[in-house]
N, C-alpha and C positions, 0 to 999 in steps of 0.2 A: 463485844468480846466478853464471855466469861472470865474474867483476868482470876477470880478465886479457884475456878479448874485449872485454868493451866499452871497457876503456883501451886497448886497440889497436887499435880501429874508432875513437877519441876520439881519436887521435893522428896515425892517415893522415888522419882526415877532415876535421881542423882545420887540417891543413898545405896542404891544396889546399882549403877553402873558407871562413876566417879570417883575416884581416890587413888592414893599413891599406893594401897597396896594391892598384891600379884593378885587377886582375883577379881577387881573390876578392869573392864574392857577398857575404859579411857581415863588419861589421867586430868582433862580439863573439857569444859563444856559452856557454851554462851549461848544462849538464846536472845534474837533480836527481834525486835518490831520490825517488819520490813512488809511494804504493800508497793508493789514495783507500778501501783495505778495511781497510786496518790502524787498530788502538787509535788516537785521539788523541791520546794520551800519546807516541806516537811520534813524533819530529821528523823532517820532511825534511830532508837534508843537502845539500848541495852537492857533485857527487862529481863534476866536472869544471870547467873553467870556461874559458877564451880570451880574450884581449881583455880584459876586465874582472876587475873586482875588487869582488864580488859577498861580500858579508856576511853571516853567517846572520841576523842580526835580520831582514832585508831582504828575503832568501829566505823564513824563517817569515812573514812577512804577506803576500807573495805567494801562497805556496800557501796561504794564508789565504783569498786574493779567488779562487782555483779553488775552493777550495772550496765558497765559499759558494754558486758558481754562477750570481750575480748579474752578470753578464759584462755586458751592456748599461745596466745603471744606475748602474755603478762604475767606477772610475777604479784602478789600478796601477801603483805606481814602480820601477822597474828600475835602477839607478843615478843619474845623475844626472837623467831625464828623466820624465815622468808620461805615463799613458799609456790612449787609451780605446780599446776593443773595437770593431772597424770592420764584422769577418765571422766567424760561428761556422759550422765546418762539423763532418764528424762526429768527429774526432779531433784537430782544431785551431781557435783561433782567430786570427786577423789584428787586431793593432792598429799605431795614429801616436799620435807624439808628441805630446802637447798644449804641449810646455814647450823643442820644438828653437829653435835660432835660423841653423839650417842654410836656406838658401831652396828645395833640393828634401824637405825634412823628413826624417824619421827613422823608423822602421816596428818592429816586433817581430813575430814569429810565434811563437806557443808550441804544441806540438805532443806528447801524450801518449803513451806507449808503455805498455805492462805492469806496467814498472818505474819508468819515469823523466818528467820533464816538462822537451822538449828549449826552451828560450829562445834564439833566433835576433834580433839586432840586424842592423839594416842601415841605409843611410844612402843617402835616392834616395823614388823613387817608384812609377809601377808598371811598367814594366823593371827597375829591381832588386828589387822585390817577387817579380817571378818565377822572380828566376835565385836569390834565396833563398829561394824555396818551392821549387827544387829540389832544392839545395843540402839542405833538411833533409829533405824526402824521401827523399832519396839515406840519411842517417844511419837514419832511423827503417827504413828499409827493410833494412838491414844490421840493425838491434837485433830487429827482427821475425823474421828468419831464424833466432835463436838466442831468440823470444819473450818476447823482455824489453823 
């Protein structure tokens, strides 16, 4: 793994599409090690994060609930909020919060790479749904170039 690319593709690309003000698309973002081949015994870690302050206990039950692959019967927590699976497509799925108390809601996209499984918070509906499904696009498509 080039871990010096992807910290540098993780640091331009959270500076123009992470933060609390109106003109980036997402307000939080974690990037995980995640190899759905590798022994069980091995832990996902946390190998970037934005925004949030993301825990491994919190992370291991996450990629707990990808893995089990039970994405529409299950529910997943991401920091302070729970969260159900809206749309699975081939390399991501689209979830809302069950637990915001924001009145246009709160959304997640998680979206898989080679290496990693990218987590995307946003806060909005489906206008910022879309300009943060570009937004990670934009990332996974940089990590893809170097196929990680």
């Amino acid at each position: 793994m080039e871990w010096g690319f992807v910290h540098k593709a993780w640091e331009k690309w959270t500076s123009i599409n992470v933060g609390s003000s109106t003109g980036e698309p997402l307000k939080a973002a974690l990037l995980i090690n995640y190899d759905p081949n590798a022994p069980s015994r091995l832990l996902s870690i946390i190998a970037e994060q934005e925004g949030i302050n993301a825990v491994p206990t919190e992370v291991s039950q996450f990629v707990d609930f990808v893995k089990r692959n039970k994405l529409h019967s299950e529910n997943f927590t991401i920091g302070p909020n729970q969260y159900v699976v809206t749309s699975i497509h081939e390399n991501c799925f689209c979830a809302r919060s069950l637990t915001t108390s924001k009145p246009a809601g709160e959304g997640a996209i998680i979206m898989q790479t080679s290496a990693f499984l990218l987590v995307a918070l946003y806060d909005g509906s489906i206008g910022a749904a879309s300009r943060a499904m570009v937004a990670v696009d934009q990332f996974a498509w940089q990590l893809g170039r170097r196929n990680l």
